[in-house]
N, CA, C and O atoms as a Tinker XYZ file with bonds, in Angstrom:
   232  protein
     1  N    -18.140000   -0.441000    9.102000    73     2
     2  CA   -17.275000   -1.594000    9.310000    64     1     3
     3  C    -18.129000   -2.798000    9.673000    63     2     4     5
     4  O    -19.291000   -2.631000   10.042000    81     3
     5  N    -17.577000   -4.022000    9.576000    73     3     6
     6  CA   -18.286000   -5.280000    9.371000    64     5     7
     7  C    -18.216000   -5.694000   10.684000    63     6     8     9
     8  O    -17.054000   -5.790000   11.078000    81     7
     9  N    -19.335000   -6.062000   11.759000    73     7    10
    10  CA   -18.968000   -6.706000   13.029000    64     9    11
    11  C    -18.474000   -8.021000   12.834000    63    10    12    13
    12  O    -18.387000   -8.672000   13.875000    81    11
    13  N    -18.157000   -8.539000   11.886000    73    11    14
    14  CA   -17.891000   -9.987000   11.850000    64    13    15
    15  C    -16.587000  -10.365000   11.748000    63    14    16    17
    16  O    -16.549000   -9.470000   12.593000    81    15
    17  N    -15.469000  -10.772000   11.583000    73    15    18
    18  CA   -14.234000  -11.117000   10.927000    64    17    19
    19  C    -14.252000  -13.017000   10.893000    63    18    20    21
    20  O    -14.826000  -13.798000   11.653000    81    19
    21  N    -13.366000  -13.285000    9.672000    73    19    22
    22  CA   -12.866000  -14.707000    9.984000    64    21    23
    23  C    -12.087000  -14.588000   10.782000    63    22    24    25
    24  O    -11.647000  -13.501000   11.158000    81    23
    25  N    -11.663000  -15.988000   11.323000    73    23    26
    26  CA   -10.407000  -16.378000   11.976000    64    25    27
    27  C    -10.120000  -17.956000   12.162000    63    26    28    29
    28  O    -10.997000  -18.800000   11.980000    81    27
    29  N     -9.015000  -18.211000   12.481000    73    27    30
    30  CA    -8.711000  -19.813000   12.492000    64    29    31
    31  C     -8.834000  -20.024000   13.664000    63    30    32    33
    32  O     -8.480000  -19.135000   14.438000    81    31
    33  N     -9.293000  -21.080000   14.106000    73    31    34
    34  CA    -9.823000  -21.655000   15.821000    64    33    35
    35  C     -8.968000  -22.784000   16.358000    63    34    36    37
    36  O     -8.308000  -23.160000   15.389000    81    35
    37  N     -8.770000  -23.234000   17.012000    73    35    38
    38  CA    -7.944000  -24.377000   17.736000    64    37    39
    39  C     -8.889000  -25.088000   19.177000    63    38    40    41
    40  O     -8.952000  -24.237000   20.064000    81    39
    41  N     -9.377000  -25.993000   19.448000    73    39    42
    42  CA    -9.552000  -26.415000   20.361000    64    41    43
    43  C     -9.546000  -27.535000   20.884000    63    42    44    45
    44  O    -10.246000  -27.942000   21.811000    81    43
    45  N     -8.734000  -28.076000   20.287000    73    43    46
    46  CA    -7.904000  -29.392000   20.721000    64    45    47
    47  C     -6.063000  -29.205000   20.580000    63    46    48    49
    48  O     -5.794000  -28.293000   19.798000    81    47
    49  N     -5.160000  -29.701000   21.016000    73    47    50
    50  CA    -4.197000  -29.967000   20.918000    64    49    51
    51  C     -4.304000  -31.202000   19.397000    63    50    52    53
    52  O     -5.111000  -32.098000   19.151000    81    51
    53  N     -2.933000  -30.628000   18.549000    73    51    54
    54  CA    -3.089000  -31.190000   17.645000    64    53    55
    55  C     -2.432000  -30.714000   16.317000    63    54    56    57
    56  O     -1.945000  -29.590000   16.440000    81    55
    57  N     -2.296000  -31.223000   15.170000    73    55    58
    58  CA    -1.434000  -30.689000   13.756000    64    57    59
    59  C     -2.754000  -29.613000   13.417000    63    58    60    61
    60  O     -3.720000  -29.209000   14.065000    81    59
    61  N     -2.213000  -29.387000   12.005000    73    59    62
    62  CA    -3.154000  -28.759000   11.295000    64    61    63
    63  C     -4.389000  -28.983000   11.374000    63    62    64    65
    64  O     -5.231000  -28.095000   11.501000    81    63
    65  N     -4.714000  -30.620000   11.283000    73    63    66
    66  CA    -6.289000  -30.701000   10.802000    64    65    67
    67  C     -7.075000  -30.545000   12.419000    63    66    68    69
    68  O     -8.109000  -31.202000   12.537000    81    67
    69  N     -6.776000  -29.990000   13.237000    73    67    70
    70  CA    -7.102000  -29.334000   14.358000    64    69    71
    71  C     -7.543000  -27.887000   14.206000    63    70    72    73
    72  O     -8.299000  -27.221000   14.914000    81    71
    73  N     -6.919000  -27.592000   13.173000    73    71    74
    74  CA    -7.581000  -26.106000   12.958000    64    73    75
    75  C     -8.693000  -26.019000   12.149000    63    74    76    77
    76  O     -8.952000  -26.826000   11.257000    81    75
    77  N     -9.533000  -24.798000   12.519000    73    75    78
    78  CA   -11.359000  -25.006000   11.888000    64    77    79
    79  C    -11.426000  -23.386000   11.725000    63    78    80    81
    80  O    -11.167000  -22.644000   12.673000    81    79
    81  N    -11.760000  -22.952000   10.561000    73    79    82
    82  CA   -12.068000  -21.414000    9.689000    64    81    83
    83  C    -13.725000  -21.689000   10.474000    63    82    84    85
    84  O    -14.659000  -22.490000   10.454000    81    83
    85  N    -13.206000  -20.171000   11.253000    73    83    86
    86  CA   -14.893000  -19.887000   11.987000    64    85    87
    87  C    -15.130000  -18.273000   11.351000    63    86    88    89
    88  O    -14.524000  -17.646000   10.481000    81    87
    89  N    -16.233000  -17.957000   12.169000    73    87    90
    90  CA   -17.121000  -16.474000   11.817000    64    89    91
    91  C    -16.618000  -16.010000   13.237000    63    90    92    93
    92  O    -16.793000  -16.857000   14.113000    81    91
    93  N    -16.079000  -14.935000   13.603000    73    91    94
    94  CA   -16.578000  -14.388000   14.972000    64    93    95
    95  C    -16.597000  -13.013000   15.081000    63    94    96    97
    96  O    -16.139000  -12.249000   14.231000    81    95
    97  N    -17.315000  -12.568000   16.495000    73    95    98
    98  CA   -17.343000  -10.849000   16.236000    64    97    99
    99  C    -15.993000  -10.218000   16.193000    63    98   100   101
   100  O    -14.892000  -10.745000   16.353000    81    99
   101  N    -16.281000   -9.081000   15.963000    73    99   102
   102  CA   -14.676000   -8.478000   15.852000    64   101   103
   103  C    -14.729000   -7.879000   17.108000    63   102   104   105
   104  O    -15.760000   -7.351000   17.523000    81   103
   105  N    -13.226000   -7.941000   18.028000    73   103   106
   106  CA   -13.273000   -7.570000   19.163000    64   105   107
   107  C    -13.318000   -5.942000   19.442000    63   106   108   109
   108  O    -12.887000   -5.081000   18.675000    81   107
   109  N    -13.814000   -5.772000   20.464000    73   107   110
   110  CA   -13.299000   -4.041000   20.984000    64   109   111
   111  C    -11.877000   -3.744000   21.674000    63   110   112   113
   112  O    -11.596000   -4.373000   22.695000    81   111
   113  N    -11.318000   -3.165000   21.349000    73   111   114
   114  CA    -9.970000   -2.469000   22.135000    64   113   115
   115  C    -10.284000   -1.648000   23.140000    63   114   116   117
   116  O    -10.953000   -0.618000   23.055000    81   115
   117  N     -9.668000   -2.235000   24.341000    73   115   118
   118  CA    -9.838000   -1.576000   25.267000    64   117   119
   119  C     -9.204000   -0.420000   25.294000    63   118   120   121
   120  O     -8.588000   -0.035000   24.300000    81   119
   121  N     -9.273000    0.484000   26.718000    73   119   122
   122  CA    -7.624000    1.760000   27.094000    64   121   123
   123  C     -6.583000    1.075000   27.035000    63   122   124   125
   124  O     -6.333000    0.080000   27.715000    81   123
   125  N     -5.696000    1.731000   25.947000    73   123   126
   126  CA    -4.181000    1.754000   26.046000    64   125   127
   127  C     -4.311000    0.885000   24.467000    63   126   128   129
   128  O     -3.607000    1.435000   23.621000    81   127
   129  N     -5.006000   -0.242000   23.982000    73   127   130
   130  CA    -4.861000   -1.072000   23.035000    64   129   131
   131  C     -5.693000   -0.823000   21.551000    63   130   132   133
   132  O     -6.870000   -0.462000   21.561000    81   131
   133  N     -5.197000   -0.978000   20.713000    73   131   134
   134  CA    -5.372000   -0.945000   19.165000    64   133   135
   135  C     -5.730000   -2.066000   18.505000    63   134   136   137
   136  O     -5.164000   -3.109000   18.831000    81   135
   137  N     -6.902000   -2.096000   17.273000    73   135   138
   138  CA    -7.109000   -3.025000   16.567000    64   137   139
   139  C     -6.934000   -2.398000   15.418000    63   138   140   141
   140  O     -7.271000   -1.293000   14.992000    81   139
   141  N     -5.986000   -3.850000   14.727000    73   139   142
   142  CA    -4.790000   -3.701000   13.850000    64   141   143
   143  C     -6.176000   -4.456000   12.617000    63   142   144   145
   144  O     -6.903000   -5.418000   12.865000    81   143
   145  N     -6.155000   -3.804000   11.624000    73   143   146
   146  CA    -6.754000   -4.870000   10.371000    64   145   147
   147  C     -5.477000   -5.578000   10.036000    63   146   148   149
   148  O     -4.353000   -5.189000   10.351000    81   147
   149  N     -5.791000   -6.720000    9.324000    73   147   150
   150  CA    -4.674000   -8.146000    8.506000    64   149   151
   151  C     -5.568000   -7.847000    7.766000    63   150   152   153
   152  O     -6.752000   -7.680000    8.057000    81   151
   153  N     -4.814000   -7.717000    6.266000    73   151   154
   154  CA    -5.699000   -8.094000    5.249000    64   153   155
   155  C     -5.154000   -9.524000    4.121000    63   154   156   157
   156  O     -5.719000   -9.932000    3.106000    81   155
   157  N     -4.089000   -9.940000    4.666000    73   155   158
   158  CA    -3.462000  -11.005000    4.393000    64   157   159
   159  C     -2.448000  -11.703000    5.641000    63   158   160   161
   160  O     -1.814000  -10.958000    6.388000    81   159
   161  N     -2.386000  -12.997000    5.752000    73   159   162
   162  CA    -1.413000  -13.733000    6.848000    64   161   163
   163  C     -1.010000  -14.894000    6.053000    63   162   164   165
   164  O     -1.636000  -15.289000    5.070000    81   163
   165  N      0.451000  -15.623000    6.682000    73   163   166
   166  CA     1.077000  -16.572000    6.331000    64   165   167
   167  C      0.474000  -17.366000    7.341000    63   166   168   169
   168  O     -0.002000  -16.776000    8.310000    81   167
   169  N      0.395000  -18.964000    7.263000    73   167   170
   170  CA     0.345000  -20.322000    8.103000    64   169   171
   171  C      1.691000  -20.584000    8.216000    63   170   172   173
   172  O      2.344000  -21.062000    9.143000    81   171
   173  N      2.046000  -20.131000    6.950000    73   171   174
   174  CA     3.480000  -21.275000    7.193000    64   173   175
   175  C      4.692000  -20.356000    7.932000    63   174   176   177
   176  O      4.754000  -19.147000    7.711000    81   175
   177  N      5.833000  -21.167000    9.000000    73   175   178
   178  CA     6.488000  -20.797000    9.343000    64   177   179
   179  C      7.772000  -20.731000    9.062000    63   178   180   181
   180  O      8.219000  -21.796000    8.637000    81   179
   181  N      8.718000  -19.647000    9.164000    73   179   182
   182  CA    10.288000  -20.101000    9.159000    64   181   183
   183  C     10.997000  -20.870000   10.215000    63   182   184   185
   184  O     12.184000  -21.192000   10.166000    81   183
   185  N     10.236000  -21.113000   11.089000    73   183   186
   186  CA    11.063000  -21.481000   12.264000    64   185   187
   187  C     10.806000  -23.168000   11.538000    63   186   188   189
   188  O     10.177000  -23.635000   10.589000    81   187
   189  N     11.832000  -23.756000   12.783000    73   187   190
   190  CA    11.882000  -25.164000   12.160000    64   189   191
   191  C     10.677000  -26.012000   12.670000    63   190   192   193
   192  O     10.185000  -25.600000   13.720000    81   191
   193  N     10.043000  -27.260000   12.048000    73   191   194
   194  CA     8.994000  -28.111000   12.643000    64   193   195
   195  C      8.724000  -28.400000   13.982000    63   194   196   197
   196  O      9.120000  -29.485000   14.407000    81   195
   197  N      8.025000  -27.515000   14.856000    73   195   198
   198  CA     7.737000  -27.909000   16.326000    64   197   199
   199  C      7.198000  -28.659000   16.668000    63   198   200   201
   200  O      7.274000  -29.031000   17.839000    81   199
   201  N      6.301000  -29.284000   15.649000    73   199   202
   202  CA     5.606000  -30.614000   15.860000    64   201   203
   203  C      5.976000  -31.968000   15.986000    63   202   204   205
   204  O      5.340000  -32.940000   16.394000    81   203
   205  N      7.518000  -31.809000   15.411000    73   203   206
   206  CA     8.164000  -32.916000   15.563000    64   205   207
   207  C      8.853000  -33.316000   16.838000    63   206   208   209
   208  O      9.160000  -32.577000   17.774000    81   207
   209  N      9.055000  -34.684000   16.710000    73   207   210
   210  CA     9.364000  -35.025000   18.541000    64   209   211
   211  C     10.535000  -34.870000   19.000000    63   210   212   213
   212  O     10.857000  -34.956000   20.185000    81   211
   213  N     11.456000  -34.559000   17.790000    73   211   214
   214  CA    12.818000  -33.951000   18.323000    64   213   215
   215  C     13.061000  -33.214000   19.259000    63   214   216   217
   216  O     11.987000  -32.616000   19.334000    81   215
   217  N     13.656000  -32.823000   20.006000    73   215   218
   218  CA    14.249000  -31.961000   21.186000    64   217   219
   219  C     15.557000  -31.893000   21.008000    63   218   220   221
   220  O     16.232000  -32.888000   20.744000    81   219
   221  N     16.091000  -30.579000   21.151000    73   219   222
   222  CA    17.286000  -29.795000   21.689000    64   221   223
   223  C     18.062000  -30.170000   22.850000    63   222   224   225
   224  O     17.601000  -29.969000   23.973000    81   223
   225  N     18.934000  -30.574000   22.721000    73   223   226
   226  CA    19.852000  -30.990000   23.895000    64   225   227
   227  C     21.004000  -30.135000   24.539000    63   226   228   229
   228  O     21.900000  -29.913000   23.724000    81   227
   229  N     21.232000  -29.565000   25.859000    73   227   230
   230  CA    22.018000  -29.109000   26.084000    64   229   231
   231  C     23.689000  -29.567000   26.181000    63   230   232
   232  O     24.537000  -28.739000   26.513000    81   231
């Protein structure tokens, strides 16, 4: 197995172009926890735009 995996990074608050495709090691699972392979993921969501400044009103 490959010690490496991609993953998407965040380290700013921010839209999309806040996100940055890095290299990092692949983690160890501790007691009690499992590492799951993805061999495919969605970005996009069903839920509605959270980025927008709308708010829910009671």
């Amino acid at each position: 197995m490959n010690n490496t995996m991609r993953a998407i990074s965040q380290d700013e608050l921010g839209g999309p172009e806040v996100l940055k495709s890095t290299t990092i090691e692949v983690p160890e699972p501790g007691i009690g926890e499992v590492l799951v392979r993805v061999h495919a993921a969605s970005g996009e969501s069903a839920w509605p735009d959270c980025s927008s400044k709308q708010t829910a009103r009671a």
